[in-house]
C-alpha positions as CSV (number, residue, x, y, z in Angstrom):
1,X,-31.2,207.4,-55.4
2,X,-34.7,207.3,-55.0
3,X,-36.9,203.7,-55.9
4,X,-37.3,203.9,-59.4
5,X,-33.2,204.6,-59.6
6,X,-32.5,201.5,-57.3
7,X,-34.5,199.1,-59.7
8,X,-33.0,200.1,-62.6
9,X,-29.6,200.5,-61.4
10,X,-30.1,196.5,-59.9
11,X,-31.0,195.7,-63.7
12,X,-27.6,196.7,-64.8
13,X,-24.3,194.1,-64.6
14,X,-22.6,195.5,-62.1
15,X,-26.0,195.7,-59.8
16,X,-26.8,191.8,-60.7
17,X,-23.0,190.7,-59.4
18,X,-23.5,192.7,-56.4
19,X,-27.0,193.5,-55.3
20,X,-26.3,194.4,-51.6
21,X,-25.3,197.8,-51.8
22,X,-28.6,199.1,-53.7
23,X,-30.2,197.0,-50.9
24,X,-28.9,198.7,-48.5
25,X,-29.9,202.1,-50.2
26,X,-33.5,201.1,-50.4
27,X,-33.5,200.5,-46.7
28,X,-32.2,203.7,-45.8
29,X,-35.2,205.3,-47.9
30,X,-37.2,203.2,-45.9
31,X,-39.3,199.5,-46.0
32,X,-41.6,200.1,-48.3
33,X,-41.2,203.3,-51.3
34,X,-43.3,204.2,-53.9
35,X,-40.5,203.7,-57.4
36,X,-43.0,205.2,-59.8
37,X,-47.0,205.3,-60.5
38,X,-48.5,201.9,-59.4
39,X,-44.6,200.5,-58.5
40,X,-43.6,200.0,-54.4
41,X,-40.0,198.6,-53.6
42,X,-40.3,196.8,-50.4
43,X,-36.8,196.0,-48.4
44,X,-38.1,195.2,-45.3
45,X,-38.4,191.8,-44.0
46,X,-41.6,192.9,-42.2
47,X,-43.5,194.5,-45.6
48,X,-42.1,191.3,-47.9
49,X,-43.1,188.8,-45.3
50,X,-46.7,190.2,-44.7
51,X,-47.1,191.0,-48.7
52,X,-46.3,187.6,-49.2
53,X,-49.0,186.6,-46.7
54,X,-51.9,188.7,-47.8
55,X,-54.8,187.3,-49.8
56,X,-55.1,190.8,-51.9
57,X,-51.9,190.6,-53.4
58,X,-51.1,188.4,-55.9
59,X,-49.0,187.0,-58.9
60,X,-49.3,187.7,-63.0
61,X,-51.6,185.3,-63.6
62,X,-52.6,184.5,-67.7
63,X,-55.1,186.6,-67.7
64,X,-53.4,189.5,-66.3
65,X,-50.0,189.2,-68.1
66,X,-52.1,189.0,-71.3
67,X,-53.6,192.5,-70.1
68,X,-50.2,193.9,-69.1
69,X,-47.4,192.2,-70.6
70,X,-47.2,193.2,-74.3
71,X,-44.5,190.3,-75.0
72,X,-46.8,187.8,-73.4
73,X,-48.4,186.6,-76.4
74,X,-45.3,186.7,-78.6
75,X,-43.3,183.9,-75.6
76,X,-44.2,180.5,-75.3
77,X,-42.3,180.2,-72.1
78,X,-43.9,183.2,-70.9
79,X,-46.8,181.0,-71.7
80,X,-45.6,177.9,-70.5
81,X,-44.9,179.4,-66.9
82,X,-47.8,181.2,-66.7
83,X,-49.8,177.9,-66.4
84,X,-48.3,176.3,-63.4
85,X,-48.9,176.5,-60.3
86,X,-46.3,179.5,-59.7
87,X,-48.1,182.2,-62.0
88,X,-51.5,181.2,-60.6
89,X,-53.8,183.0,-58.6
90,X,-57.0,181.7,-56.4
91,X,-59.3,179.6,-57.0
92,X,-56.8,178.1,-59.4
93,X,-53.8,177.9,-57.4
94,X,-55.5,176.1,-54.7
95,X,-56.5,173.6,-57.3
96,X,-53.3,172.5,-58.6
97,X,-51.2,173.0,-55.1
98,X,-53.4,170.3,-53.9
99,X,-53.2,168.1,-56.0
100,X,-49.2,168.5,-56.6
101,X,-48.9,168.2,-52.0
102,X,-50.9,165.3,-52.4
103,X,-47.8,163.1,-53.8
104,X,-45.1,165.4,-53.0
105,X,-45.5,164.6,-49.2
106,X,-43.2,165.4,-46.1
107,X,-43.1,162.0,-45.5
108,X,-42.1,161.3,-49.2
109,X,-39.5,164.1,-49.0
110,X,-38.5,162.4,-45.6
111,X,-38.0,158.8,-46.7
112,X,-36.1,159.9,-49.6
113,X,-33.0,160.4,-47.1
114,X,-31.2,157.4,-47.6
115,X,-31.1,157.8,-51.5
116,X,-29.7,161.3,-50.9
117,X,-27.0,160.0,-48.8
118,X,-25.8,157.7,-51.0
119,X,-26.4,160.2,-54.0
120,X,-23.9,162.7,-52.1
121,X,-21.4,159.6,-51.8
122,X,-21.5,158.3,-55.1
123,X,-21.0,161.8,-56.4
124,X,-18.2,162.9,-54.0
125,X,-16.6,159.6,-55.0
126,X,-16.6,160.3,-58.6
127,X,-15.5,164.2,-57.6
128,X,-12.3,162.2,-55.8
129,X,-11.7,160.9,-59.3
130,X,-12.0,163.1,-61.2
131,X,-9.8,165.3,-59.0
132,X,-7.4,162.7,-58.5
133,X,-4.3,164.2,-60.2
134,X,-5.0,167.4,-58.7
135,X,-7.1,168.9,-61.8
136,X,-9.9,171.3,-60.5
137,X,-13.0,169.9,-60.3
138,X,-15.9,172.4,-61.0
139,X,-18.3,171.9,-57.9
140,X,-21.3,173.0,-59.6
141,X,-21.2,170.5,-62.5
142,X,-19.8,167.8,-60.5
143,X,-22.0,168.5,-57.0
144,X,-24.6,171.4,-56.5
145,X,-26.4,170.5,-59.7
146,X,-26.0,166.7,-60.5
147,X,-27.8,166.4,-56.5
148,X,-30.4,168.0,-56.6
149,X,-31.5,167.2,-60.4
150,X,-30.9,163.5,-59.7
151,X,-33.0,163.6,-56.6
152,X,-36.0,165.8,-58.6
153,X,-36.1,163.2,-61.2
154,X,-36.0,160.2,-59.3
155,X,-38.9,162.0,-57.6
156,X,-40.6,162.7,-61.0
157,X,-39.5,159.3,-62.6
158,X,-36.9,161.0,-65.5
159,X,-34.7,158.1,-66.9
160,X,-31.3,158.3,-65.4
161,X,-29.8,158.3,-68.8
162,X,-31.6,161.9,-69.2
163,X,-31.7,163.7,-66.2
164,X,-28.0,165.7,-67.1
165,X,-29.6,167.2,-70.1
166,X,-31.2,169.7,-68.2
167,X,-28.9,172.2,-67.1
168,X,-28.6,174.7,-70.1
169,X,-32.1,173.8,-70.7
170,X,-33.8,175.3,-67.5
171,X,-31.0,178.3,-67.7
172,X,-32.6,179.3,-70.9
173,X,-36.1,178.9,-69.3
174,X,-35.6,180.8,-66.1
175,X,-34.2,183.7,-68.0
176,X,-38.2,184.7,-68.2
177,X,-38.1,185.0,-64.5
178,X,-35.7,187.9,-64.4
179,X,-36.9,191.6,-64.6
180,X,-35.5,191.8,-67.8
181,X,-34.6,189.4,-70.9
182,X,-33.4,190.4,-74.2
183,X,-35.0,189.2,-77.1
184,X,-32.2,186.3,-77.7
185,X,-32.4,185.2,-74.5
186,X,-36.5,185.3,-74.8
187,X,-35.9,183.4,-77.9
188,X,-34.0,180.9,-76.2
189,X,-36.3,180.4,-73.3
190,X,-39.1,180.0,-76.3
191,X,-36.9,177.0,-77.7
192,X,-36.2,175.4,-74.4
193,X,-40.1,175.6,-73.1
194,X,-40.4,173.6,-76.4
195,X,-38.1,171.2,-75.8
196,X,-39.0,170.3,-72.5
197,X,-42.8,170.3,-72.9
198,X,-42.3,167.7,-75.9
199,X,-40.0,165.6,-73.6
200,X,-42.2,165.5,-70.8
201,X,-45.4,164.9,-73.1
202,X,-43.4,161.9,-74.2
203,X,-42.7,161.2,-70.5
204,X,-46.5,161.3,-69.8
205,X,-47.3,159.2,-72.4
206,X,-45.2,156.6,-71.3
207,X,-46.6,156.3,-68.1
208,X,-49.9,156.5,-69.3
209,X,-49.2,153.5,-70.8
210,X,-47.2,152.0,-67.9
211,X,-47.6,153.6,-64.6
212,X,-45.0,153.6,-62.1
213,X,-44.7,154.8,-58.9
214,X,-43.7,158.5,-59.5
215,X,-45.1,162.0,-59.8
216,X,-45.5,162.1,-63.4
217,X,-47.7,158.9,-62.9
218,X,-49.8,160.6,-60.1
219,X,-50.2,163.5,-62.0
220,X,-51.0,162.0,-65.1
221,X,-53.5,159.8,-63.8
222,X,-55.3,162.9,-61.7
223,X,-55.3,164.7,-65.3
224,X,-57.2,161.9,-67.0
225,X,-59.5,161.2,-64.7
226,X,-60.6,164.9,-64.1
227,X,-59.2,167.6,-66.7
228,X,-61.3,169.7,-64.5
229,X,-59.0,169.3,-61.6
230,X,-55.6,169.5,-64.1
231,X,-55.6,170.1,-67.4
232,X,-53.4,169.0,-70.3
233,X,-51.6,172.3,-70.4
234,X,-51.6,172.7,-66.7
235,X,-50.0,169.2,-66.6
236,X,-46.8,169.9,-69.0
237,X,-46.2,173.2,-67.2
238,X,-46.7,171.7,-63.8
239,X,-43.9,169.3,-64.1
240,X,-41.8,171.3,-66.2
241,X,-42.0,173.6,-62.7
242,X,-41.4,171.1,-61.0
243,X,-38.0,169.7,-62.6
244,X,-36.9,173.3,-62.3
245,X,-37.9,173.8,-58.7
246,X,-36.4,170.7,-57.6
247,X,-32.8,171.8,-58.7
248,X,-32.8,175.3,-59.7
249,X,-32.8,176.8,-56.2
250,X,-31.0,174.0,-54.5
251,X,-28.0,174.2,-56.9
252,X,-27.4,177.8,-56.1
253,X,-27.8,177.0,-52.2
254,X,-25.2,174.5,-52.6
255,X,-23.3,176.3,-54.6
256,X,-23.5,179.9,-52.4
257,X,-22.7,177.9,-49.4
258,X,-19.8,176.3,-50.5
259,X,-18.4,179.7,-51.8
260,X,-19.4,181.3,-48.3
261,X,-17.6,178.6,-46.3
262,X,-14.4,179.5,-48.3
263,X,-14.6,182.8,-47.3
264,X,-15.1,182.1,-43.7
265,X,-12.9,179.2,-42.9
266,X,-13.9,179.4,-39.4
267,X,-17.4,178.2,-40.2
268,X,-15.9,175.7,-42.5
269,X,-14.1,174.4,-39.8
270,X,-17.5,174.4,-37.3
271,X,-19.1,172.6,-39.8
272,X,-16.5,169.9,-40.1
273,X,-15.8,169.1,-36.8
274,X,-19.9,168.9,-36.1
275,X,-19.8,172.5,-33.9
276,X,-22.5,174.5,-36.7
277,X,-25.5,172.4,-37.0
278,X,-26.3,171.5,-41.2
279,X,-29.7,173.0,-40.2
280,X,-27.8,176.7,-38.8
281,X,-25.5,176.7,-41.6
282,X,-28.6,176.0,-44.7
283,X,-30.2,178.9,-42.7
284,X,-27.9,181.2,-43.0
285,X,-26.8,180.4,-46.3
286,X,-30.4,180.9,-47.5
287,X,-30.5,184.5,-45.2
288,X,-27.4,186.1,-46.2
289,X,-27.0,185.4,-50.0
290,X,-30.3,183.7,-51.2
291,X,-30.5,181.6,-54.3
292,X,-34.1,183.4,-54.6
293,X,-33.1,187.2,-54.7
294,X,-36.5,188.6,-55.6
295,X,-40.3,188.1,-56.3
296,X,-43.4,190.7,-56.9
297,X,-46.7,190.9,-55.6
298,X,-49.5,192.5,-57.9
299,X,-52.3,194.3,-55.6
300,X,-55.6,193.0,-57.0
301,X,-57.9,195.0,-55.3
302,X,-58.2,198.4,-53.8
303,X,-57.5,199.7,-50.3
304,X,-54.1,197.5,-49.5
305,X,-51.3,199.1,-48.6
306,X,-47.5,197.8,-48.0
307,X,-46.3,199.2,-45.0
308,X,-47.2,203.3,-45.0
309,X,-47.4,203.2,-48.7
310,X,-51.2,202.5,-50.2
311,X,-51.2,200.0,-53.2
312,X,-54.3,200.8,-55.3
313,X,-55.5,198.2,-57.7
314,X,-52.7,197.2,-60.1
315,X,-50.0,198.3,-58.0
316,X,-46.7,196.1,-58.2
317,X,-44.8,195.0,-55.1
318,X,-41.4,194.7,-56.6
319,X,-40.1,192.3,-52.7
320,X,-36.5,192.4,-52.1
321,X,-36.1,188.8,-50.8
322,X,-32.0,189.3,-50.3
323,X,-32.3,192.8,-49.2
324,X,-35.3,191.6,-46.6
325,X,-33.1,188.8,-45.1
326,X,-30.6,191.6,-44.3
327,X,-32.8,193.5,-42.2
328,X,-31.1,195.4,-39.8
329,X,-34.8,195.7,-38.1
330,X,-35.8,192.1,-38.2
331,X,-31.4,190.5,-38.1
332,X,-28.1,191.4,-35.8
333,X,-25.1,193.0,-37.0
334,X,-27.0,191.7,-40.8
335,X,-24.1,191.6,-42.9
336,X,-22.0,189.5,-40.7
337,X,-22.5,185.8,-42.0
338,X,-23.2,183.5,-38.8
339,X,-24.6,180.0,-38.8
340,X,-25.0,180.1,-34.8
341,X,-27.5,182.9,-35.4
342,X,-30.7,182.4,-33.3
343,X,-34.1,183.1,-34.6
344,X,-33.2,182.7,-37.8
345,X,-36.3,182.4,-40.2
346,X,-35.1,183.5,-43.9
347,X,-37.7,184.5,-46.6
348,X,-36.0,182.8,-49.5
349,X,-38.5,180.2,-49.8
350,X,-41.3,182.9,-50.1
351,X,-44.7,182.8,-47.3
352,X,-48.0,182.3,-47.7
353,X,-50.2,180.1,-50.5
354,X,-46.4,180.3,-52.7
355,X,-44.2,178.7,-49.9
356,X,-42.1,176.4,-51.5
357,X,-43.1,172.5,-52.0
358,X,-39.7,172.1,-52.4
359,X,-38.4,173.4,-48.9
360,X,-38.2,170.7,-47.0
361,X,-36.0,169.0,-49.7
362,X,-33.6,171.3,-50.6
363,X,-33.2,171.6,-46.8
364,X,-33.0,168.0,-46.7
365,X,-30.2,167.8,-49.7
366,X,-27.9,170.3,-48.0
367,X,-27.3,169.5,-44.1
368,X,-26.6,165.6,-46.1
369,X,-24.4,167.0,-48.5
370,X,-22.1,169.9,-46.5
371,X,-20.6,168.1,-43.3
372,X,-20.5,164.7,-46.2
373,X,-18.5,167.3,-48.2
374,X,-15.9,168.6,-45.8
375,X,-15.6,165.3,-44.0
376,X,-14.9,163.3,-47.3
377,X,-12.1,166.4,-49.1
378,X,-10.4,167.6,-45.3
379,X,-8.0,169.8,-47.9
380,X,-11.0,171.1,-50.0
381,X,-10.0,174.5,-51.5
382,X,-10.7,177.1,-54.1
383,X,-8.7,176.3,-57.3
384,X,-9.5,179.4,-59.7
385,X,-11.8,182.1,-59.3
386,X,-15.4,181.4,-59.6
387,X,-17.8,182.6,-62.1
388,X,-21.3,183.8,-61.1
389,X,-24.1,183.9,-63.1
390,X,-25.3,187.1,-64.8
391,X,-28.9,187.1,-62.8
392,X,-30.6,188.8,-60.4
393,X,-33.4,186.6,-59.4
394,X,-31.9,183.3,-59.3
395,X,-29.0,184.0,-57.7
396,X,-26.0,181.6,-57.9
397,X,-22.7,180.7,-59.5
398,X,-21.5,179.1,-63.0
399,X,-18.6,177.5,-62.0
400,X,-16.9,177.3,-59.0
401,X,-13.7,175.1,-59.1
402,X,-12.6,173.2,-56.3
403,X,-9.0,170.9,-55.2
404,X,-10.3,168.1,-53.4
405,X,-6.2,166.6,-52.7
């Protein structure tokens, strides 16, 4: 197969469930190929982390998905996305990072450690009831997403009572992410950027009105005193980005791990008994099967080039995330998972002026919430076969069941 092939084949099902062949393929035709007029697939950790890193490329920004993208107009969550932070180029991006780092600091992320510990608990106690009479519990409703979106919205300052609604919401949403979305799905992406604009300009308002010490707050109060600095629009799709960023990704790294550990009981066991480091483990979760499986790179300007391959103006990088993190240039023996591996420095949180706020607290989340895990359910097991989700970018499972007895 040559480029093009490989991109189309990984649109398909069967390339989505599995991805790591047709990675593999597009490393033997090299890091970086040209897949068409103005398209380069990039497999290589070197070409995705440098791409990542280089001022000339950037992402579909507003102005140039209303150029390119003939849907654009037609999508309200096209829209939606397209105004935070992640679908923003410089000076714009710059803007709003700032101002979104300035109160989601590493010593925020840092203090929030005792809430997550006792967030794990309280969940794996009401996993131990639920399980009880030896029923299957489903770890991803019960665990890898009730975490992470608890800790995002304490973050943000969601009610409690709310913060489970999300789920199928920010499924529907993400669905724009992927390289391709049918016209339901866009449809239901349209519905759920509705519905979670209108709940967080309800949110805003009410912390306009009474502040609190919370994100929306901050951000609210930034957007009121300077629109220039944050707009109204770049405020509802700022913290709809956010709610989404603080789970989406974390879910499916709980989630992948989990699954991963089952397969290689002898890593389980490491990580119980306190021989795998949490940190080693999160890595290598993140390196071999990444909840973020793919991103792009638009060249705007001329004279760049991705590896040997020249990237004229308008050229998309289509980067390989999963298939760079299996490097046989940059990892060992790559498809061999290993949480003692050395030098291990994944790309599934992205480089450059689009790392990852969220990094530090999805790393945070997990090395709490494995050894917790395995120390609280010593006879945790599979109990049916798990269901992945039907995506290629966001990579993760539906359901995964689980015996905790």
């Amino acid at each position: 197969m040559d480029g093009a092939a490989i991109i189309e084949q990984l649109m398909t099902p069967e390339g989505r469930a599995d991805p790591y062949p047709l990675y593999r393929a597009a490393q033997e035709l090299g890091p970086a190929v040209q897949a068409g007029e103005f398209m380069v697939l990039v497999s290589g950790y070197e070409g995705v982390h440098r791409t990542l890193r280089t001022s000339g490329f950037g992402v579909a920004d507003p102005e140039l998905s209303a150029r390119w993208d003939p849907e654009y107009p037609n999508h309200r969550s096209k829209q939606l996305i397209s105004h935070s932070v992640l679908e923003r180029n410089a000076p714009d991006h710059a803007r709003m990072r700032s101002l979104i780092a300035s109160v989601f600091t590493a010593r925020r992320v840092a203090a929030l450690e005792p809430a997550v510990t006792a967030a794990v608990h309280r969940l794996l106690e009401e996993m131990a009831e639920q399980g009880a009479d030896g029923s299957p519990v489903d770890f991803m409703e019960a665990f890898a997403f009730r975490l992470p979106v608890g800790v995002i919205c304490e973050l943000l300052g969601v009610p409690e009572q709310d913060r489970y609604r999300f789920r199928g919401l920010t499924s529907d949403l993400t669905t724009v992410l992927e390289l391709i979305a049918t016209e339901d799905e866009l449809d239901a992406a349209d519905e759920a950027a509705d519905e979670l604009s209108g709940y967080f300009t309800e949110l805003a308002a009410r912390r306009r009105a009474h502040p609190e010490d919370d994100l929306v707050s901050a951000l609210v109060q930034v957007a009121d005193q300077d629109p220039g600095r944050l707009s109204g629009r770049e405020l509802l799709a700022n913290l709809v980005l956010l709610l989404i960023a603080g789970f989406e990704t974390t879910t499916n790294l709980l989630g992948n791990g989990l699954a991963l550990l089952f397969e290689h009981p002898e890593a389980l066991a490491g990580v119980r008994e306190g021989r795998i480091r949490p940190a080693g483990l999160t890595d290598e979760v993140l390196r071999y099967d990444s909840p973020v499986q793919f991103t792009s790179r638009i060249a705007l300007a001329d004279g760049l080039a991705v590896g040997d391959v020249p990237t004229p103006y308008g050229t998309a990088a289509f980067l390989l995330v999963g298939a760079a993190n299996r490097d046989p240039a940059r990892f060992p023996e790559p498809d061999r998972f290993d949480p003692t591996r050395s030098d291990n420095q994944p790309l599934s949180f992205g480089g450059g002026p689009h790392y990852c706020l969220g990094a530090q607290l999805a790393r945070l989340e997990a090395a709490v919430a494995f050894p917790a895990l395995l120390t609280r359910f010593p006879a945790l097991a599979p109990a049916g076969a798990p269901v992945r989700r039907d995506r290629l970018v966001l990579r993760g499972y539906q359901t995964l069941p689980v015996a905790v007895r």
